[in-house]
C-alpha positions as CSV (number, residue, x, y, z in Angstrom):
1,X,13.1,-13.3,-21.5
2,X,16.0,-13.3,-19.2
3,X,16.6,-14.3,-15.3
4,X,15.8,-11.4,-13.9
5,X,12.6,-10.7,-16.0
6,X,11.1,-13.7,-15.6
7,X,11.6,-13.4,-11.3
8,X,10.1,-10.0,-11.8
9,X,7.4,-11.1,-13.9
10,X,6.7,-14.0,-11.4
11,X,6.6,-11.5,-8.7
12,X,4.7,-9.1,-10.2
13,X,2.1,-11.8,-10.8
14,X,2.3,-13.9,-7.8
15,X,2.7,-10.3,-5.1
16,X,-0.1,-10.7,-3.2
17,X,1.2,-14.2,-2.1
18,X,4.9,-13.1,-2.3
19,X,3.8,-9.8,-0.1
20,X,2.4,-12.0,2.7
21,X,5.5,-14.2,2.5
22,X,8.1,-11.3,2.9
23,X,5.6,-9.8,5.4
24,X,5.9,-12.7,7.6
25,X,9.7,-12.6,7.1
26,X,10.1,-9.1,8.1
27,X,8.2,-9.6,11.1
28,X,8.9,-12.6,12.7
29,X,13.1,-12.2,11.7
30,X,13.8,-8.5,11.3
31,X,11.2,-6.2,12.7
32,X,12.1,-5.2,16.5
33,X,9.9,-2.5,17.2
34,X,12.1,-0.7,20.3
35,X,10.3,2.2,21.2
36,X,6.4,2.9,21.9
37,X,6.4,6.4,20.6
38,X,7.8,5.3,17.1
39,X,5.4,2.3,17.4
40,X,2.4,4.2,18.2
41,X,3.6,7.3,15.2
42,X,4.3,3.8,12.8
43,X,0.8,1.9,13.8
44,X,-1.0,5.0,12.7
45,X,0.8,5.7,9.3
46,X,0.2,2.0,8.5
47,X,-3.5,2.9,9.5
48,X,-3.8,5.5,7.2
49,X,-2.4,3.1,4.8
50,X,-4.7,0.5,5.4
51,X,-7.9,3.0,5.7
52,X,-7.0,4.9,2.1
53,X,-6.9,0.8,0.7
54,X,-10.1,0.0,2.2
55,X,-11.6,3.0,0.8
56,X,-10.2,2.5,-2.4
57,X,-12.0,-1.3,-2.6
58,X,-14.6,0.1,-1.6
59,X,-15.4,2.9,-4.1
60,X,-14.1,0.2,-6.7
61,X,-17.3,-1.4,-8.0
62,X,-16.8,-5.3,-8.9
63,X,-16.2,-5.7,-12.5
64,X,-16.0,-2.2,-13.1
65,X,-15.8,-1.2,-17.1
66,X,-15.5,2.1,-16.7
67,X,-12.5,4.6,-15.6
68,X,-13.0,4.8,-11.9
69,X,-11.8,8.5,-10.9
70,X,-13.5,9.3,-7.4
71,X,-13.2,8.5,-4.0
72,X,-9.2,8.0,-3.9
73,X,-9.2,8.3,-7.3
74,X,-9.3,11.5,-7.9
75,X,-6.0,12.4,-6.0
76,X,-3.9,9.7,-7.1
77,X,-4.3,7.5,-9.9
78,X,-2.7,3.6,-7.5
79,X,-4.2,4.6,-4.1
80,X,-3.9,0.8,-3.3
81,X,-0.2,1.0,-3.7
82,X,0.2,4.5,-2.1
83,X,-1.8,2.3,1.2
84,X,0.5,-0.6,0.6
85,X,3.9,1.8,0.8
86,X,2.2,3.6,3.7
87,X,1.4,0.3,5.5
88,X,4.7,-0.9,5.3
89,X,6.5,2.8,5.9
90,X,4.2,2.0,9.4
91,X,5.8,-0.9,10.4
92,X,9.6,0.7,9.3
93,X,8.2,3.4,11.7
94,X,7.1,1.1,14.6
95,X,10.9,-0.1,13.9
96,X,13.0,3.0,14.7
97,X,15.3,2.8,17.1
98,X,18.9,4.2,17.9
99,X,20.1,1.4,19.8
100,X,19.0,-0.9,16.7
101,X,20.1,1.6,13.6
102,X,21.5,-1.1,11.8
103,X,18.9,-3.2,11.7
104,X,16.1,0.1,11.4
105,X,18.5,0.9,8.3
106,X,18.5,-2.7,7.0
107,X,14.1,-3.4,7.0
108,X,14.2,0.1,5.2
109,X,16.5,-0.8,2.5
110,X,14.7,-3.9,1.8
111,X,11.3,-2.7,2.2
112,X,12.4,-0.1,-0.6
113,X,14.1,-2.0,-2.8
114,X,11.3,-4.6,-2.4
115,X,8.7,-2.0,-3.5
116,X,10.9,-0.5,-6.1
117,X,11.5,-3.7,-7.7
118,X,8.1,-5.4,-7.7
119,X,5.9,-2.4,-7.5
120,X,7.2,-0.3,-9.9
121,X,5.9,-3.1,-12.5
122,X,2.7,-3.9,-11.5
123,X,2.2,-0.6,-12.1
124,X,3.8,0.4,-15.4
125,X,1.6,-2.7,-16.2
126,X,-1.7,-1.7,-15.0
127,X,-1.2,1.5,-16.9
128,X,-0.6,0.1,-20.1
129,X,-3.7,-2.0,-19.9
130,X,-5.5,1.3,-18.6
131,X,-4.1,3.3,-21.8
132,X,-5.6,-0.1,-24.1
133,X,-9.1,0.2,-22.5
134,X,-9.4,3.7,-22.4
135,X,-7.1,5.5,-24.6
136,X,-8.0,9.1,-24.4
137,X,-10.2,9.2,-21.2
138,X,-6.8,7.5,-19.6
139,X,-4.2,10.5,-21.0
140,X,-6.8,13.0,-19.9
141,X,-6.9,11.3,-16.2
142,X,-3.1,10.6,-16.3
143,X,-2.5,14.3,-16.9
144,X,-4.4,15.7,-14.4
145,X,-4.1,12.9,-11.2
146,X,-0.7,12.1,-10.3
147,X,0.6,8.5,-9.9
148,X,1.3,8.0,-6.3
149,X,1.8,11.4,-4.3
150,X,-1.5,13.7,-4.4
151,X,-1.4,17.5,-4.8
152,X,-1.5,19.7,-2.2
153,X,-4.2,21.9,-4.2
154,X,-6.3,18.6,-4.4
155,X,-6.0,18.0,-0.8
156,X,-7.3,21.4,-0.3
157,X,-10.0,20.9,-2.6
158,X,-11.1,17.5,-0.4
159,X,-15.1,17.3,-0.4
160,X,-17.2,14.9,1.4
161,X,-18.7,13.6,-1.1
162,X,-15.3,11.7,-2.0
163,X,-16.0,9.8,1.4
164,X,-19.7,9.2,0.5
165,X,-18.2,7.2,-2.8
166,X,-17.5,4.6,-0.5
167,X,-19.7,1.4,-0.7
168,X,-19.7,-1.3,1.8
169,X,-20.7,-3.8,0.2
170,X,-18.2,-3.3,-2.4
171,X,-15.8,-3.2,0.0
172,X,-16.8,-7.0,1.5
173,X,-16.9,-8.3,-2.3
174,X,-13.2,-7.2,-2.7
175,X,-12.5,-8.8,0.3
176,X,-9.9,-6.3,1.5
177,X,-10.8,-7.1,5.1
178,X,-8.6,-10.0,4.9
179,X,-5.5,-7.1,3.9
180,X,-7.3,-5.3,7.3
181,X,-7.3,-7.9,9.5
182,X,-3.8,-8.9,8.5
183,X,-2.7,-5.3,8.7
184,X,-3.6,-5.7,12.7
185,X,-2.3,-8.8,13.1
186,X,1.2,-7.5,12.2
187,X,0.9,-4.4,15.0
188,X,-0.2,-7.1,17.1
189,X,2.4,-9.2,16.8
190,X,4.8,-6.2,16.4
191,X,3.4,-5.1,20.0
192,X,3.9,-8.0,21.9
193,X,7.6,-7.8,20.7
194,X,8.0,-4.5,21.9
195,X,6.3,-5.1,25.5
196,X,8.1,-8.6,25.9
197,X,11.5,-7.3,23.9
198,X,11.7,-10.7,21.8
């Protein structure tokens, strides 16, 4: 295994950690939210991001051996990724500013290439281990749900009872309410360096 597979391969393993690491980074060092309507337009994409993760832990049941395809799961196959890019597309969001394009341009490079590089992996991995357990049932699923973007068709076939899949207590058991909280801490943060300009 070379250099650059073995980083990846650490990353991959070790992203939760790494994720709060480079989150800190971004916002303490890069992020300089500018503007309150691109703040407010970037706090609620992030939201939506960090509402389709919650519901995804909590439809999720804990030490699940079957093929879980409801909820979020039946429009995209990683809807805790597609919450984690829409999180962090929130805070590039909050970020935008003309006066600051360079910097805007920079966070969104390295938010991408960050994503790209380590989340492209995790899940190439996660599918293969998918495709072991579950052969068939997986292809079937695979075929029909796409990876990361849903349909437009499934979005228009959205019923309520995807919602009522949700299961609180599954969702405290996964403790995604730590990803949540931290989720508001960063608009928080983010906030009080757009009102005080630091």
């Amino acid at each position: 295994m070379d250099t650059k597979e073995r980083i990846r391969s650490f990353l991959v393993r070790h992203r939760i950690y790494v994720n709060r690491f480079v989150i800190v980074l971004i916002a303490v060092l890069i992020a300089h939210p500018r503007n309150r309507f691109f703040f407010s337009l970037g706090f609620l994409t992030a939201l939506v991001g960090a509402l389709v993760r919650v519901w995804a832990r909590g439809t999720m049941p804990a030490g699940s051996q079957e093929l879980q395809t409801s909820g979020p799961y039946r429009f995209v196959r990683h809807p805790m990724y597609l919450g984690t890019a829409l999180e962090a597309a929130g805070v590039w969001i909050a970020c935008a500013s003309f006066s600051w394009a360079f910097t805007f341009l920079f966070l969104g490079i390295l938010m991408l290439s960050y994503f790209l590089f380590v989340y492209k992996e995790a899940i190439l991995i996660e599918e293969e281990t998918l495709y072991g357990r579950f052969r068939n049932e997986w292809l079937k699923y695979a075929k029909e749900v796409p990876a990361f973007a849903p349909h437009r068709e499934a979005l228009r076939a959205w019923v309520k009872e995807e919602l009522a899949s949700f299961h609180w207590d599954r969702f405290e058991h996964s403790k995604e309410w730590r990803n949540f909280i931290a989720f508001l801490g960063v608009f928080v943060f983010l906030w009080f360096k757009l009102v005080y300009r630091l």
